[in-house]
N, C-alpha and C positions, 0 to 999 in steps of 0.2 A: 594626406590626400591632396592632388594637387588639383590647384582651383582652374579653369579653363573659362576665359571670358567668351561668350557668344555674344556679337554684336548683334541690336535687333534694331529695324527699322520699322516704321507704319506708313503704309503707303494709301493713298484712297481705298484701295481693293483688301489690301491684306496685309500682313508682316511677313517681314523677309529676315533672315538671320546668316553672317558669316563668322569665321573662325580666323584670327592674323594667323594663326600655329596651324594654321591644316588651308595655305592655299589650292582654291578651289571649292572647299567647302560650303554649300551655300544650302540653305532650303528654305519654305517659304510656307506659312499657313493662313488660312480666314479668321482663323479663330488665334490665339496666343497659346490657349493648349494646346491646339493642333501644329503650330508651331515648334513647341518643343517638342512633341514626339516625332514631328518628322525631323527635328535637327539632331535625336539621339540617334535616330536609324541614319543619317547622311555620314555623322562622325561614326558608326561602327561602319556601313559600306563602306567608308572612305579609307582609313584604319586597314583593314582586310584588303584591300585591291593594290593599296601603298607597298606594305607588307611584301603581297604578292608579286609585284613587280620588281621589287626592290628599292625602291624611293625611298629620300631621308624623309622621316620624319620628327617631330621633333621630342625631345628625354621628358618631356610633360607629360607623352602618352605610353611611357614603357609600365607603367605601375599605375594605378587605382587613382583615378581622376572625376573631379564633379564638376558640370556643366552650369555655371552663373551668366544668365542674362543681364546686358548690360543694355536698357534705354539711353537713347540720344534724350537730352530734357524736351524739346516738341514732340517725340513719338508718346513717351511717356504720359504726358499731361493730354494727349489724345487720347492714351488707352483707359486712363482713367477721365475723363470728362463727363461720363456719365453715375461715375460713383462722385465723385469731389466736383462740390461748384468752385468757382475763380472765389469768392466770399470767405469761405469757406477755408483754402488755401491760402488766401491772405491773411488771415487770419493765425496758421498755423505758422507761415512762413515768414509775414511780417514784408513781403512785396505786394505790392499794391497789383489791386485786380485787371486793372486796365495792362500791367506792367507783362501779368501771368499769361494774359491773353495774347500774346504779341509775340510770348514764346512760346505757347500752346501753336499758335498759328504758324510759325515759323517767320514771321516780319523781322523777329530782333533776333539773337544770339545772347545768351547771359553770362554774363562775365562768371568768372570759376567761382566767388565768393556767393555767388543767385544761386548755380547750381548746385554748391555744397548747404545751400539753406534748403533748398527742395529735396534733395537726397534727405536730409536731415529730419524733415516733417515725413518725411513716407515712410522710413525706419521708426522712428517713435511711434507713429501709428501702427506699425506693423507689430513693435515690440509689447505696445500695450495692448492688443487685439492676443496675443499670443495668451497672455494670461488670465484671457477672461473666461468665463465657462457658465454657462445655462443651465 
């Protein structure tokens, strides 16, 4: 199955998401699940209208394809800000909270080795959450 990155932004108001393999492709929710169901309905309109007119499109959407969201690291650390304190994340990540907050805010930029440490903490927490049960 081929994997389709969805870039997503966070804007004051909302998130917005596009597609580099489906120029034009854009959609936008208030909420992040609203988000993705409107960006699966954008890639099937969009797909369908392609099609129809005869436009290339690209060999990643001839066969069975899944849709992975990809955060910029400031949207990300927004959308989670009320689940994970800066403390908290430091802690996981081993960058200092003042450091988190500068890229939560969007003041700094982090170099690829910050944002493979932050990816890194939200994957382990994701993977240990997977096998927990109540």
């Amino acid at each position: 199955m081929e994997k389709i990155t969805v870039t997503v932004e966070l804007s004051k108001n909302n998130y917005s998401a596009y597609i580099d393999l489906l120029p034009g492709c854009v959609s936008t929710g208030k909420a992040f699940e609203e988000l993705k169901s409107n960006m699966e309905e954008a890639v099937n309109f969009h797909l369908e209208t392609s099609r129809e007119f005869g436009d290339d499109i690209s060999p990643a959407f001839d066969s069975d394809f899944e849709l992975v969201f990809k955060f910029d690291t400031t949207s990300l650390l927004q959308h989670y800000r009320g689940i994970f304190t800066n403390s908290a994340l430091s802690r996981l990540t081993g960058i200092n909270q003042r450091q988190l907050q500068r890229y939560a805010s969007g003041e700094s930029k982090p170099r690829p080795a910050q944002v493979e440490k932050i990816s890194n903490a939200f994957h382990s927490i994701g993977k240990e959450l997977m096998v927990v049960e109540l």
